[in-house]
C-alpha positions as CSV (number, residue, x, y, z in Angstrom):
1,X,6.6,-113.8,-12.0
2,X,8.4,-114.7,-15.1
3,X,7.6,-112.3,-18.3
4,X,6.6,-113.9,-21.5
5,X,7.0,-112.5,-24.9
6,X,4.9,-113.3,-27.6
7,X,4.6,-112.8,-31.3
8,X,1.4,-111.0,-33.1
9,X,0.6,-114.2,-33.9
10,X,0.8,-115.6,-31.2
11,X,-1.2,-113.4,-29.6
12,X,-3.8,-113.3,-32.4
13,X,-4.3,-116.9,-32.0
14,X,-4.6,-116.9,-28.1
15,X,-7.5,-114.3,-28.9
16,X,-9.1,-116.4,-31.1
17,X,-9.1,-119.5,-28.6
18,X,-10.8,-116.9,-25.9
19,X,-13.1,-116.2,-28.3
20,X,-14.0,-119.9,-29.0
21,X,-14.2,-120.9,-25.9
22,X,-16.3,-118.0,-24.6
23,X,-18.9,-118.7,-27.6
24,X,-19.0,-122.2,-27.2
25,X,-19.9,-121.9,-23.1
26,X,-22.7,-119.5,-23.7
27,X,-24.1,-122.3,-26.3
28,X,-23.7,-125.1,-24.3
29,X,-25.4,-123.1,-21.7
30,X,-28.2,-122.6,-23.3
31,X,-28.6,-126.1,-24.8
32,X,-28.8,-127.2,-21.1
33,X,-31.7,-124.7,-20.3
34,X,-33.4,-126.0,-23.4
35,X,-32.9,-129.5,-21.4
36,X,-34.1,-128.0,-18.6
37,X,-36.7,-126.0,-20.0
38,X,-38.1,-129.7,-21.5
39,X,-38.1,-131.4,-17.9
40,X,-40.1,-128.7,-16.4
41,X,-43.1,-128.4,-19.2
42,X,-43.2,-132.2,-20.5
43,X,-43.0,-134.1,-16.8
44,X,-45.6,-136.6,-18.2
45,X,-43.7,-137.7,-20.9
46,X,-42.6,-141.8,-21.2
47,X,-39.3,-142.4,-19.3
48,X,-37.9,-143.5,-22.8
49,X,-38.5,-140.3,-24.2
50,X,-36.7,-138.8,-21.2
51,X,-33.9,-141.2,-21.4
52,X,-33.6,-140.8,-25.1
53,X,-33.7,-136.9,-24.5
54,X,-31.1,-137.1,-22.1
55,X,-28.7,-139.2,-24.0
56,X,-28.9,-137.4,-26.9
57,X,-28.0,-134.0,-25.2
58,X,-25.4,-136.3,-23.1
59,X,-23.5,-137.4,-26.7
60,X,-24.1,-134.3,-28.7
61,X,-22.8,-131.1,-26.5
62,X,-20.1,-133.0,-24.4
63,X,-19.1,-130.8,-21.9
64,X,-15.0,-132.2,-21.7
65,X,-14.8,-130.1,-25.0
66,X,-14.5,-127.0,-23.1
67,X,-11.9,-128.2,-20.6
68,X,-10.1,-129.0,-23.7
69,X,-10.0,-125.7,-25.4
């Protein structure tokens, strides 16, 4: 296994990254029990309502933004 050196910096700013990207899974994870959690209790709402629900959470927590981190 090869060793890799790395600056303060460098190692700083991998930290921070970890960080990020733990934080930002925890939050999308509970914006999809909230989507969840709205399935389960409104299952009589109109199918427009549920489409618009599910678009919305589709467009505004993408999940490729973790994979890119």
């Amino acid at each position: 296994m090869a060793i890799v050196f790395r600056t303060r910096a460098e190692e700083i700013a991998l930290g921070m990254t970890l960080l990020g990207l733990f934080f930002s899974s925890v939050l999308y994870g509970l914006a999809l029990s909230q989507l969840y959690t709205y399935y389960k209790r409104f299952p009589r709402d109109p199918l427009s309502v549920k489409v618009l629900v599910c678009a919305i959470s589709q467009f505004s927590m993408p999940p490729l933004h973790i994979c890119f981190l």
